[in-house]
C-alpha positions in Angstrom: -12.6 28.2 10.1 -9.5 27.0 11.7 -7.4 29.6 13.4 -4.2 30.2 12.2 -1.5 29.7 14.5 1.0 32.8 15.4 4.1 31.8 13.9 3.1 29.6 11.2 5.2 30.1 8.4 3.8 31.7 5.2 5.2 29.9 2.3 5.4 31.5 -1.3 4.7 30.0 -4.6 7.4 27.6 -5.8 8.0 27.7 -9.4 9.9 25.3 -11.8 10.9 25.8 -15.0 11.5 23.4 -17.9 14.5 24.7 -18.9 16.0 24.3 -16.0 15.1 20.7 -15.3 16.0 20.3 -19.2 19.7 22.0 -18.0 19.7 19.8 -14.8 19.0 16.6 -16.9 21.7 17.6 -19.5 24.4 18.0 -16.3 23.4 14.7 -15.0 24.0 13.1 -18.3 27.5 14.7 -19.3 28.5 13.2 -15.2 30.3 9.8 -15.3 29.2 9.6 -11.5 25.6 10.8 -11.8 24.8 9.1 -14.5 26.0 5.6 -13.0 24.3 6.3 -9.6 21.2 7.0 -12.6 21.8 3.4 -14.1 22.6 1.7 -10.4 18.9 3.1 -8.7 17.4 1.9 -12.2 18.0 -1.8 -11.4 17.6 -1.6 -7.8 14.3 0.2 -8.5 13.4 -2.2 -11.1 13.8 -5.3 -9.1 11.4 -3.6 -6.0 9.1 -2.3 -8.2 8.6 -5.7 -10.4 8.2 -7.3 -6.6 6.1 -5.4 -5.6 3.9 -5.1 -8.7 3.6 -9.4 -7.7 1.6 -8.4 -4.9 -0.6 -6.6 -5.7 -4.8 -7.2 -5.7 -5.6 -9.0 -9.1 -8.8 -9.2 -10.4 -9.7 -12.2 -9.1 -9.4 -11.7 -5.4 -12.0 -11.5 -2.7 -13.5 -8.9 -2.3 -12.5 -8.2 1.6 -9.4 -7.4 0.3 -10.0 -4.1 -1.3 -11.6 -2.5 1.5 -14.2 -0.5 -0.1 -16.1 2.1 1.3 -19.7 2.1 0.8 -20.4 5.2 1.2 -18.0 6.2 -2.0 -18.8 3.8 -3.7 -22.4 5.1 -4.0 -21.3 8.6 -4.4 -19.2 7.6 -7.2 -21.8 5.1 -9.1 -23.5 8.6 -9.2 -20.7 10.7 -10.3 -20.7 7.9 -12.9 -23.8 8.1 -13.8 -23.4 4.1 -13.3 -26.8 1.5 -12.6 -25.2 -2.2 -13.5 -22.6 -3.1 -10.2 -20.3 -4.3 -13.4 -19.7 -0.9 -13.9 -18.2 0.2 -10.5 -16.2 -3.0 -10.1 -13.9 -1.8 -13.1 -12.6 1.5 -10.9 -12.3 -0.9 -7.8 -9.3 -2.7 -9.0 -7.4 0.3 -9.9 -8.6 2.6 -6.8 -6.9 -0.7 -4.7 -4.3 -0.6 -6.6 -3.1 2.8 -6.4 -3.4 2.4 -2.8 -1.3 -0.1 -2.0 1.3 1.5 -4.8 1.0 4.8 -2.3 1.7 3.0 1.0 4.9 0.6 -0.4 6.5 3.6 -2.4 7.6 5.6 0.4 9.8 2.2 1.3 11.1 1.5 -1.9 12.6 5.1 -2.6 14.2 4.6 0.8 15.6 1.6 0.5 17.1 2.3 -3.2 18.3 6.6 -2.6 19.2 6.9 1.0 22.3 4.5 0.4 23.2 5.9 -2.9 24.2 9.2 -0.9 25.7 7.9 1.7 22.7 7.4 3.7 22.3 4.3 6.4 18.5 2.9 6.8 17.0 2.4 9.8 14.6 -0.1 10.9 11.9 2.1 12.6 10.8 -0.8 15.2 8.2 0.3 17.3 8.8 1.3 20.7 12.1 2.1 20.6 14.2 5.0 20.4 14.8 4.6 16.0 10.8 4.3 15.9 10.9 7.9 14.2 13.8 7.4 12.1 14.2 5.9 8.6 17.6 7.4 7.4 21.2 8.5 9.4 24.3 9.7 8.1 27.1 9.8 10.9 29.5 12.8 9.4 33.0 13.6 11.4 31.1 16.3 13.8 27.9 15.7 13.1 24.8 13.3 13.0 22.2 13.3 10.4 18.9 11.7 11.0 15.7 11.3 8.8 11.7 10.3 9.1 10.2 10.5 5.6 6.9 10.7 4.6 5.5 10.2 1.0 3.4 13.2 0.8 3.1 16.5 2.2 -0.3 15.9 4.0 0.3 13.0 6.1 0.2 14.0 9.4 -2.5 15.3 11.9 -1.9 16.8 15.2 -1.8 13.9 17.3 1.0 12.5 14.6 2.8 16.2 15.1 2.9 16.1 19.0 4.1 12.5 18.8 7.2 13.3 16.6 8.3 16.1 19.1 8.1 14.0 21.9 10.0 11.2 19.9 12.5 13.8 19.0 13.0 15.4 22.7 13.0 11.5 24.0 14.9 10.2 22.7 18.1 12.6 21.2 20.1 11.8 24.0 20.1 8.1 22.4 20.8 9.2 19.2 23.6 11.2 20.3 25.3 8.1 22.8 25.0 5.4 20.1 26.7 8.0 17.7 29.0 9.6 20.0 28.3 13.2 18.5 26.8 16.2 19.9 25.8 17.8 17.1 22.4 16.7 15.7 20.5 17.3 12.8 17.1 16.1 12.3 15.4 16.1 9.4 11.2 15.9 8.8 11.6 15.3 5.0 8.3 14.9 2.5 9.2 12.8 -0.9 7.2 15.4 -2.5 4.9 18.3 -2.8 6.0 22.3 -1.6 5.9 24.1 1.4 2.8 25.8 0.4 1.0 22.2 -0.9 1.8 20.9 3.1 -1.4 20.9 5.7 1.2 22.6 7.8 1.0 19.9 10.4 4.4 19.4 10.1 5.8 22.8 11.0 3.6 22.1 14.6 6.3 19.3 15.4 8.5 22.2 15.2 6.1 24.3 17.4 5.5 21.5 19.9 9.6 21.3 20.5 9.2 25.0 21.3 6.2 24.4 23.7 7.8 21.7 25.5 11.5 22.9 25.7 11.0 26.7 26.0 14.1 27.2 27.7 16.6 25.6 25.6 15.1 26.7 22.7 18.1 28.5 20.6 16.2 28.6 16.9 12.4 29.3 17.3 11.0 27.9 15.2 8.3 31.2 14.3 7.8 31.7 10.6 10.6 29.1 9.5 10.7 25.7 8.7 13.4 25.0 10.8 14.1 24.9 15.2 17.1 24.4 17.5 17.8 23.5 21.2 20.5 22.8 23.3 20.4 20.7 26.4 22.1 18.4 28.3 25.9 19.5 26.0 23.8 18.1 23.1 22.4 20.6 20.3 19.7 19.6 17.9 18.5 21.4 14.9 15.2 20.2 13.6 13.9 20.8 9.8 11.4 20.5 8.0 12.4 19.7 4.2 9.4 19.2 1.5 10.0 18.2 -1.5 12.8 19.9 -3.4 14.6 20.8 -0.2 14.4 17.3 1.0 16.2 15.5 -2.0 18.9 18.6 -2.6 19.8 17.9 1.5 20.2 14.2 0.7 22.1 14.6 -2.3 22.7 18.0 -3.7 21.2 20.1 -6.2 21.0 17.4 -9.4 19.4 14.6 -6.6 16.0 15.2 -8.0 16.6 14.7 -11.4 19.2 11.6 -11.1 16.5 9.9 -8.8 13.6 10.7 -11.0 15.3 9.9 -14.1 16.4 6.5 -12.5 12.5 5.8 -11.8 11.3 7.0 -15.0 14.3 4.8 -16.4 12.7 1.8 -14.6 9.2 2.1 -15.0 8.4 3.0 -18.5 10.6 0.5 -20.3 8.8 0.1 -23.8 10.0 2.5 -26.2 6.4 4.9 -27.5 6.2 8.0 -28.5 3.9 11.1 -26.7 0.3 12.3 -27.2 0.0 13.8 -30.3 0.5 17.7 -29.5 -3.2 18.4 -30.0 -4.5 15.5 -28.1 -7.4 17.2 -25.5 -6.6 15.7 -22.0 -9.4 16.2 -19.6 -7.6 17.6 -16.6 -7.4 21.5 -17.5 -4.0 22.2 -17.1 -2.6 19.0 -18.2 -1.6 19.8 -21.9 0.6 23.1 -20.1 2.1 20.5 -17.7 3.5 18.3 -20.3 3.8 19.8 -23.5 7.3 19.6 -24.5 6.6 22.7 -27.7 9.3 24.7 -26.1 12.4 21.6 -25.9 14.5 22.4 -28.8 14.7 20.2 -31.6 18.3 19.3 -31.3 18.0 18.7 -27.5 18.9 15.4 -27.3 20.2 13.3 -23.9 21.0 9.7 -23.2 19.5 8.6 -20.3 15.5 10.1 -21.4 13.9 9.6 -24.5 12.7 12.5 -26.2 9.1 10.7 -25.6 9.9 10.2 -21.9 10.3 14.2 -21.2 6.4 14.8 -20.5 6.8 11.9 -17.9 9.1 14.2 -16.2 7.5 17.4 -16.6 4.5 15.5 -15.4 6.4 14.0 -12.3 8.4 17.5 -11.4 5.0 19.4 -11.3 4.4 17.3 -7.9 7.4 19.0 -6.7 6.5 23.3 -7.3 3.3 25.0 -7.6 3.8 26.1 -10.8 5.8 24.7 -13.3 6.9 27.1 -16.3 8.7 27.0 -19.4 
């Protein structure tokens, strides 16, 4: 087993209640702003989405292009119980598919919610001092960066040590092409909790320390969160999963207005939900996203009463448990 490095945070369970998202989503709705930055990321999502949906593997393509592994797909033919190769090649489309959905995503929720808060993106060229950046927000005193990653076990520890140095690189860059001293840089995850995270993350934090003991003025030792101060420049570095990472960009109803945009987008014919004693197979699932405890007369614009499991479902990527 893996030690456990001194320092490393200790996060607690996050919990989410219905009600409250059910509150949240009623705020949003009664909001002439939030509910036309709700409408304006629907149609910008839409567009990407539809794009992208274009481009992805069909059926008929060769079959190079899904990159299968052969070891899983023998270990699933016999999780499957599967003989005929007819069989397997029905879960290879969608595996592919996924996939590429996964690695475009992060993008496309850039490109559509960093501007809508007042956000600038950044074109993260390679080999040069914006390669770690995807968002910045110049304020009156104070510079706001970004790197986003879509989930909250992305990284390894070559990938932590590699942000730090990009960080302690190139800050002093950041800071001259913004003419501000104050810096805040932000590691945010799209989803998932603190407790969810490999914790490979919190090293970038621990590798700034390493490398710049001395001007260390946050350490970064059971916190999510370091600061230094060099060169007449200070930099605060954070690490925001989830929750934290969408309330930063646009305050507490952020989650729900972007998540009720993409909800808005994707699921477009009217239906109605499972019937309340349908068995799902996942254990849990039922619990996730029953809706037995949403009033009768709750009732909102922007979601369909049939659309409320879909966020239930979607906010129980974002806490570790998610209550009524």
């Amino acid at each position: 087993m893996a030690r456990r490095h001194d320092g490393l945070p200790r996060p607690l369970a996050r919990r989410l209640s219905k009600a409250n998202l059910l509150q949240q989503l009623t705020s949003v709705d009664r909001s002439d702003e939030s509910r036309r930055r709700v409408l304006e990321m629907e149609n910008r999502f839409r567009r990407k989405i539809d794009s992208h949906i274009t481009s992805l593997p069909e059926g008929d393509a060769r079959f190079q292009k899904f990159n299968t592994s052969p070891y899983v797909l023998l270990i699933h033919a016999r999780n499957r119980n599967y003989s005929r190769i007819s069989e397997i090649e029905n879960d290879i489309l969608p595996a592919k598919q996924f996939s590429s959905m996964e690695t475009s995503a992060g993008r496309m929720i850039e490109e559509v919610a960093l501007p809508m808060y007042g956000w600038q993106c950044v074109s993260s060229e390679m080999h040069t001092s914006n390669s770690a950046l995807d968002g910045r927000k110049t304020e009156p005193q104070l510079l706001r960066l970004a790197t986003l990653k879509s989930g909250p076990r992305c990284l390894n520890d070559e990938m932590s040590e590699n942000f730090a140095d990009a960080i302690l690189n190139h800050y002093r860059a950041w800071s001259d092409e913004a003419c501000r001293t104050q810096l805040d840089f932000t590691y945010g995850v799209l989803y998932g909790t603190p407790k969810t995270s490999n914790k490979k993350d919190w090293h970038i934090l621990r590798n700034i320390r390493d490398k710049r003991a001395r001007a260390i003025t946050i350490d970064p030792a059971d916190r999510w969160n370091c600061a230094f101060q060099e060169r007449g420049i200070s930099v605060d570095v954070t690490v925001r999963i989830g929750l934290d990472w969408w309330e930063h960009l646009g305050g507490p109803s952020c989650f729900v207005e972007v998540f009720s945009a993409l909800i808005r987008a994707c699921l477009t014919t009217p239906g109605i939900s499972d019937p309340t004693a349908h068995q799902y197979v996942i254990a849990d699932l039922h619990d996730i996203v029953s809706t037995e405890g949403v009033g009768r007369d709750y009732n909102v614009s922007l979601l369909q009463r049939s659309q409320l499991p879909w966020l239930f479902l979607i906010a129980r990527h974002f806490c570790d448990e998610l209550t009524e």
